[in-house]
C-alpha positions in Angstrom: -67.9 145.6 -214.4 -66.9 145.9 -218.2 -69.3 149.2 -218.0 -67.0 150.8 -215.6 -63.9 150.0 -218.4 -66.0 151.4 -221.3 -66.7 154.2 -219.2 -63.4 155.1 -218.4 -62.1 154.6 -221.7 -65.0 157.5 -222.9 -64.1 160.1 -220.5 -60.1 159.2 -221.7 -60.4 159.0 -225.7 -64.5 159.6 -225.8 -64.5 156.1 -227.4 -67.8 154.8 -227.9 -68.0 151.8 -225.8 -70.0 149.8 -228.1 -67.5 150.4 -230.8 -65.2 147.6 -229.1 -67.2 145.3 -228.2 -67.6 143.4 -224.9 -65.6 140.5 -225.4 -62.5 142.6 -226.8 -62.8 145.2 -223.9 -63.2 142.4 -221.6 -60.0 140.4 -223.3 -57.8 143.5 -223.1 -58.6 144.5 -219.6 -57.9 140.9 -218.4 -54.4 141.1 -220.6 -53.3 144.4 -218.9 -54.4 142.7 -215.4 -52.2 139.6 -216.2 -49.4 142.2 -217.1 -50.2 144.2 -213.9 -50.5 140.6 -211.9 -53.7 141.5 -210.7 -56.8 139.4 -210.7 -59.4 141.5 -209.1 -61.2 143.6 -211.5 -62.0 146.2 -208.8 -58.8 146.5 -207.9 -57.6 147.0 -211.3 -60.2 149.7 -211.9 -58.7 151.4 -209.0 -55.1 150.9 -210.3 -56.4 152.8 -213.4 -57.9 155.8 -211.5 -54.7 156.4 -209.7 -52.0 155.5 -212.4 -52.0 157.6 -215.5 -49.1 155.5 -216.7 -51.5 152.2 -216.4 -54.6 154.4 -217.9 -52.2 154.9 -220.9 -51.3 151.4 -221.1 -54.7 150.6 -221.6 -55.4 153.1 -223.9 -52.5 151.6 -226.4 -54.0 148.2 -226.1 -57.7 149.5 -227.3 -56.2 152.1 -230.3 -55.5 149.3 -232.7 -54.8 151.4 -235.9 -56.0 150.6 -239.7 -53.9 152.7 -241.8 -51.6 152.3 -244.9 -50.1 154.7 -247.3 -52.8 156.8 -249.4 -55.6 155.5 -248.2 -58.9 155.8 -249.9 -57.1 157.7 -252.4 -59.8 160.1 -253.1 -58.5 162.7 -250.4 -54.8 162.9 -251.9 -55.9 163.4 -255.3 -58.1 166.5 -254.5 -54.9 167.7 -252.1 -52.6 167.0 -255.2 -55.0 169.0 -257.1 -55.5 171.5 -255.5 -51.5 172.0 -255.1 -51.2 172.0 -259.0 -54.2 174.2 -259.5 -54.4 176.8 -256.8 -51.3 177.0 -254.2 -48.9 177.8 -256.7 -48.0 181.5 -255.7 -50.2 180.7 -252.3 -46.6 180.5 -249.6 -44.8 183.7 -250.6 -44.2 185.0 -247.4 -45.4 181.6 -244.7 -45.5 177.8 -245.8 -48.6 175.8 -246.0 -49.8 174.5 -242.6 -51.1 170.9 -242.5 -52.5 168.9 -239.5 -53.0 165.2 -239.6 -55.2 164.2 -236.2 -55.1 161.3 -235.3 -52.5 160.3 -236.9 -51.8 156.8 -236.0 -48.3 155.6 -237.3 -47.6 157.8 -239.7 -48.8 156.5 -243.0 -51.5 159.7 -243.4 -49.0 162.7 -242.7 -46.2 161.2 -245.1 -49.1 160.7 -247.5 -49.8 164.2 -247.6 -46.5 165.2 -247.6 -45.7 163.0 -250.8 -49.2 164.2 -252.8 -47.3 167.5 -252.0 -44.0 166.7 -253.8 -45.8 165.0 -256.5 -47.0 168.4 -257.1 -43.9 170.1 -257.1 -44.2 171.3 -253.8 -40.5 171.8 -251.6 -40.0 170.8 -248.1 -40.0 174.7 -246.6 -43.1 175.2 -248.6 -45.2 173.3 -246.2 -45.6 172.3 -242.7 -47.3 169.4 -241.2 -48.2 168.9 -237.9 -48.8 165.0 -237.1 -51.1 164.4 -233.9 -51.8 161.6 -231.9 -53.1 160.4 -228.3 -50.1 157.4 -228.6 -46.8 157.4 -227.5 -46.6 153.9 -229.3 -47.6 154.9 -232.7 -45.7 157.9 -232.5 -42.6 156.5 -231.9 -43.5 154.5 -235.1 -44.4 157.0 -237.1 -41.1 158.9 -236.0 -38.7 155.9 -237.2 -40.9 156.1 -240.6 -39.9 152.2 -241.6 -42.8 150.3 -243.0 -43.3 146.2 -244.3 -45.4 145.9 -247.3 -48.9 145.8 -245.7 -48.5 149.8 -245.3 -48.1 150.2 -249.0 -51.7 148.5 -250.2 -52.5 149.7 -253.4 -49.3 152.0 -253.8 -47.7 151.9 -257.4 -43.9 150.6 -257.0 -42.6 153.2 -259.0 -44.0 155.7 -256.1 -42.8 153.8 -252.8 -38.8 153.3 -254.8 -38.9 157.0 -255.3 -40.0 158.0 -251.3 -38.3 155.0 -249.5 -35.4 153.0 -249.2 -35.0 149.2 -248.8 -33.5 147.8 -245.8 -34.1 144.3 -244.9 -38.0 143.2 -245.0 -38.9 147.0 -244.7 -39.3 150.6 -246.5 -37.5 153.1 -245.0 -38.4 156.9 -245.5 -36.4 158.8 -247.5 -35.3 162.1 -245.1 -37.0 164.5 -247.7 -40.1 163.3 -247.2 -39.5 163.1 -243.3 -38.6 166.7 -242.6 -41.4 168.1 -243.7 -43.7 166.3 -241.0 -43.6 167.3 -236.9 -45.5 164.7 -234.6 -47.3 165.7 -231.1 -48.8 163.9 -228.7 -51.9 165.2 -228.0 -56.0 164.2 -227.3 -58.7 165.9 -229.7 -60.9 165.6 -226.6 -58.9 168.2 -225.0 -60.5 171.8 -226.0 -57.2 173.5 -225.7 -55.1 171.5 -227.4 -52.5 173.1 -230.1 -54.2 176.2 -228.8 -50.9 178.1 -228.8 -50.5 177.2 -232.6 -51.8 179.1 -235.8 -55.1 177.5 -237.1 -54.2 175.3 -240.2 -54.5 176.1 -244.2 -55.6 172.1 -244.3 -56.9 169.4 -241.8 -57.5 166.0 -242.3 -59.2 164.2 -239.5 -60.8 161.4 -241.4 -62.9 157.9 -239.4 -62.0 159.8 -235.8 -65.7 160.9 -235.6 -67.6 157.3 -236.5 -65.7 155.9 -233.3 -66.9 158.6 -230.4 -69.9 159.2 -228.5 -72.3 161.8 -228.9 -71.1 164.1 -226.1 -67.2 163.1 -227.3 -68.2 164.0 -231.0 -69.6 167.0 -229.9 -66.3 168.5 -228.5 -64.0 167.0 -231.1 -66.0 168.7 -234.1 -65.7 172.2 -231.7 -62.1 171.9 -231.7 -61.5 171.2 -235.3 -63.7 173.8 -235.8 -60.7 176.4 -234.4 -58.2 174.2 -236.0 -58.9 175.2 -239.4 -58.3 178.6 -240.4 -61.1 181.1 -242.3 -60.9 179.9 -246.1 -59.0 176.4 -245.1 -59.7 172.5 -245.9 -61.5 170.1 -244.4 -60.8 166.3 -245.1 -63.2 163.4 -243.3 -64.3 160.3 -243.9 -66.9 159.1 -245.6 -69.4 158.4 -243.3 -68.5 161.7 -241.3 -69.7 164.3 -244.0 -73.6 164.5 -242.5 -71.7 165.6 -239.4 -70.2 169.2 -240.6 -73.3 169.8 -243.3 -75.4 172.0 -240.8 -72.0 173.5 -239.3 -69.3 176.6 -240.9 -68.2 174.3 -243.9 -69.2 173.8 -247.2 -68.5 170.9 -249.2 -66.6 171.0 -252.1 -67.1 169.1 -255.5 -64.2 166.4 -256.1 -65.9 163.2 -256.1 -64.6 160.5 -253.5 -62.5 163.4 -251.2 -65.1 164.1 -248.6 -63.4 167.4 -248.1 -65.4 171.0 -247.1 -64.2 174.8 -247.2 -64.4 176.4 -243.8 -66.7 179.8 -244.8 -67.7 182.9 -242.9 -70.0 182.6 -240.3 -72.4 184.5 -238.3 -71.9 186.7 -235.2 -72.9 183.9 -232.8 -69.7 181.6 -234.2 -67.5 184.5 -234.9 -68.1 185.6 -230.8 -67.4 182.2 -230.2 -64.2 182.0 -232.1 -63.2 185.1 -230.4 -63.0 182.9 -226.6 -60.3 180.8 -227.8 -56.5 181.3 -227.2 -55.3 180.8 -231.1 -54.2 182.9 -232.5 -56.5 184.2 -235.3 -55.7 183.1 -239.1 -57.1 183.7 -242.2 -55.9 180.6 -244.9 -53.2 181.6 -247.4 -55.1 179.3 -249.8 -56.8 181.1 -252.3 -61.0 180.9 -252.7 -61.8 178.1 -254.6 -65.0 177.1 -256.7 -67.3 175.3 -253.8 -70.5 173.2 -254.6 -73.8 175.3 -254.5 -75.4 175.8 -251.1 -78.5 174.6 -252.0 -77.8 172.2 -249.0 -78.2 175.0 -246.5 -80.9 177.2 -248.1 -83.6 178.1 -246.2 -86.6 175.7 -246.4 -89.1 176.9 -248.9 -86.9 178.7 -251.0 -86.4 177.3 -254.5 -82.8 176.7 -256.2 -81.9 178.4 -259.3 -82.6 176.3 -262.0 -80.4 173.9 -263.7 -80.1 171.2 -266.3 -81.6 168.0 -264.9 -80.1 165.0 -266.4 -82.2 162.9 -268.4 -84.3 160.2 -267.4 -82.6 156.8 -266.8 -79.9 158.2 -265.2 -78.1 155.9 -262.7 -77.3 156.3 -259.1 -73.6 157.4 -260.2 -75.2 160.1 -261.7 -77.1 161.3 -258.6 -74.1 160.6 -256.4 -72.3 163.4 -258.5 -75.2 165.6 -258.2 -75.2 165.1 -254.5 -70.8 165.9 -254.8 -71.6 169.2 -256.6 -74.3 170.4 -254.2 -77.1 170.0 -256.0 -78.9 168.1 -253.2 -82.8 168.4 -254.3 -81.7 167.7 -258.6 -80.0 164.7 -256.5 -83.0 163.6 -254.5 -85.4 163.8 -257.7 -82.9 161.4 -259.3 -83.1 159.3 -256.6 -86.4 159.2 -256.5 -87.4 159.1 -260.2 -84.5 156.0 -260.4 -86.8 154.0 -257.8 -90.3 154.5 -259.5 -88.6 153.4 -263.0 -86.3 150.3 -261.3 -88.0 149.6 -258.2 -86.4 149.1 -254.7 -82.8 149.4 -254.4 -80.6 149.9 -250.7 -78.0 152.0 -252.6 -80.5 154.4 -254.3 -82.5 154.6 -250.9 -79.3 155.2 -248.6 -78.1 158.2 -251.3 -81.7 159.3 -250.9 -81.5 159.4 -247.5 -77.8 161.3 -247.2 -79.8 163.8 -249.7 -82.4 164.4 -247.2 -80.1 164.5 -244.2 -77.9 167.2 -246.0 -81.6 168.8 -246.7 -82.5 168.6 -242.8 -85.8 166.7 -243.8 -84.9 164.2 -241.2 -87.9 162.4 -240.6 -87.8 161.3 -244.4 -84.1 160.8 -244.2 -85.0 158.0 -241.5 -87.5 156.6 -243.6 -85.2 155.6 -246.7 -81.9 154.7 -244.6 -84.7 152.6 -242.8 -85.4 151.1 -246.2 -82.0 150.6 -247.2 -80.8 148.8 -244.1 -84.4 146.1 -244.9 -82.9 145.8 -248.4 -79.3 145.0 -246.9 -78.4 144.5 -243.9 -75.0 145.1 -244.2 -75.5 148.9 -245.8 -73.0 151.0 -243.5 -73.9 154.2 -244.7 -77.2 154.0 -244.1 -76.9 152.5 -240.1 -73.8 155.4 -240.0 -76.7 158.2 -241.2 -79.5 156.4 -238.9 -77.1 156.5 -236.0 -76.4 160.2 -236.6 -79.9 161.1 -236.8 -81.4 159.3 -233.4 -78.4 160.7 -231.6 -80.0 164.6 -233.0 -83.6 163.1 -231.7 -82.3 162.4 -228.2 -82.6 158.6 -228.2 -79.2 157.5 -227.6 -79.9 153.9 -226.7 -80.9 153.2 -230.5 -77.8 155.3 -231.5 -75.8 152.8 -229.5 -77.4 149.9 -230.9 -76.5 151.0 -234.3 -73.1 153.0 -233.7 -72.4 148.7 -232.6 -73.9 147.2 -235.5 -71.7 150.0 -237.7 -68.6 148.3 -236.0 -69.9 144.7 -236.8 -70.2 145.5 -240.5 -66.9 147.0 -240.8 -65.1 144.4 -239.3 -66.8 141.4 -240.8 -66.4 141.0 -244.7 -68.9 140.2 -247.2 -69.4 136.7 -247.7 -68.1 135.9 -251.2 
């Protein structure tokens, strides 16, 4: 019976029904029930096909956010960054357009917004849009008062200069708030924000990692129209094998996981041309992007460059891998295992290398590798999952997509 539940909850939020779990779906279907005094599960299935109000309900029980302010810092740095190096004179005549999907209860959005005043950036100089499937977290983010588990990480000096101290929480400071809109609305849905102007930036970071195949799919289409010709692209980690064969191109900061949205061919451009945005082209200016020698044409040979000597370390090859430089990368990688033997992180770079490469039977092979060195290697099952869902075999995606989940919610054992 749980099947149906997952089910349903796919079609609604494309959740991956082995990213719950079993016992948690089954525990927050029999909570709703005991809420909806019910106790048949057949009949509750029913009261879900017929109540959208219910089919919500249930939705805000399973969207159990893990946010706090600046997280994985990487992302704000290269937006801060890029404010102080490039988007100086960019607004002249229209602000800088921001979207933040999902996002959650806020934390994210005002993030951005803040990295954007710490850059001397003016509310009126940018706009962010703040999207989420939760009327919940919305309202959350919307009152914009926080306790101290939101600010993890966050320098004092920052939070007393952005929010004000009532009682055991952080309140946001109004110059931070105005410069952030929140929207309900479902990724899932092809035509959502279709009436607004693609955006300059869009972060939509660990949305990807949780969806099925098919879900994925249509997500990745519509943030594909989201961001404008020229504009940013922010994911998470484990997302960035997802948009390495599509119109984006990664660019160097290490740790940001961000890509430039670039010109593509006449099959995307027709495609483009279907939907009802209005067309955009980014006020942000070009900026340096890594090499493409991650989407050069098999057989063709990279212009040469200056290999780093031997005994590098994996650092090393991880910031080869950042620039672009995917086959100087994979030689690292490769020339770091003959000289130290086996190793799950220099197997599980190896094997992103490859992926970016499109050599995905050897790809396989090393996150294969990685996963027998550690078990626990959540790139590397993230990678695998990703590469039997492009071979068709979506019952060993599942199995891993589920064993992702298991890792990220059970810590290491000290």
């Amino acid at each position: 019976m749980m099947t149906e539940f997952g089910k349903l909850l796919a079609e609604t939020i494309g959740m991956n029904p082995g990213v719950l779990g079993g016992k948690e779906l089954a525990r927050v279907v029999r909570e709703r029930m005991s809420i909806c005094k019910l106790e048949d599960e057949e009949e509750y299935l029913a009261r879900l096909r017929s109540s959208s109000q219910e089919k919500e309900a249930l939705v805000e029980a399973v969207v159990i956010p893990e946010t706090s302010f600046f997280r994985d810092k990487g992302p704000f740095a290269a937006l801060d960054q890029h404010a102080r190096d490039e988007w100086g004179s960019a607004w002249r005549s229209e602000p800088l357009r921001i979207l933040s999907a999902p996002c959650s209860s806020g934390e994210e959005p005002y993030s951005i917004a803040m990295a954007l005043m710490e850059a001397g950036l003016k509310p009126g100089e940018y706009e962010i849009d703040a999207l989420d499937i939760s009327r919940a977290l919305l309202r959350k983010a919307e009152r914009a008062a926080y306790t101290q588990y939101s600010f993890r990480g966050v320098p004092a000096s920052l939070r007393s200069r952005y929010f004000e101290s009532v009682g055991n929480q952080f309140v946001l400071k109004d110059q931070v708030r105005q410069g952030v809109r929140f929207i309900r609305g479902n990724l899932l849905d092809r035509h959502v924000l279709a009436g607004k102007l693609p955006y300059d930036v869009v972060f939509c970071r660990n949305l990807l990692i949780y969806l099925g195949a098919e879900a994925r799919a249509r997500v990745m289409s519509v943030i594909e129209r989201l961001v404008a010709r020229n504009g940013l692209l922010f994911v998470g980690h484990a997302e960035t094998s997802c948009f390495l064969a599509a119109r984006f191109a990664p660019l160097n900061p290490r740790g940001a996981f961000h890509f430039r949205k670039v010109e593509a061919g006449p099959a995307a451009s027709q495609s483009s041309a279907t939907t009802t945005s209005p067309s955009r082209v980014s006020v942000l200016p070009p900026v340096q992007i890594a090499p493409q020698s991650q989407v050069a044409p098999r057989g063709t040979e990279p212009p040469p460059r200056e290999m780093p000597k031997p005994g590098s370390s994996i650092e090393a090859a991880r910031q080869l891998a950042d620039q672009g430089q995917l086959s100087e990368a994979a030689a690292m990688c490769e020339r770091l295992l003959r000289e130290n033997g086996a190793n799950a992180d220099a197997y599980c770079l190896l094997g992103v290398v490859l992926h970016g490469l499109e050599d995905l039977q050897r790809a396989e092979e090393c996150f294969d590798r990685a996963i027998y060195l550690d078990e626990r290697c959540h790139d590397a099952v993230v990678h695998l999952a990703l590469i039997k869902e492009h071979k068709g075999d979506a019952a060993g995606a599942e199995v891993l997509w589920r064993r992702a989940d298991r890792i990220q919610q059970q810590p290491r054992a000290l």
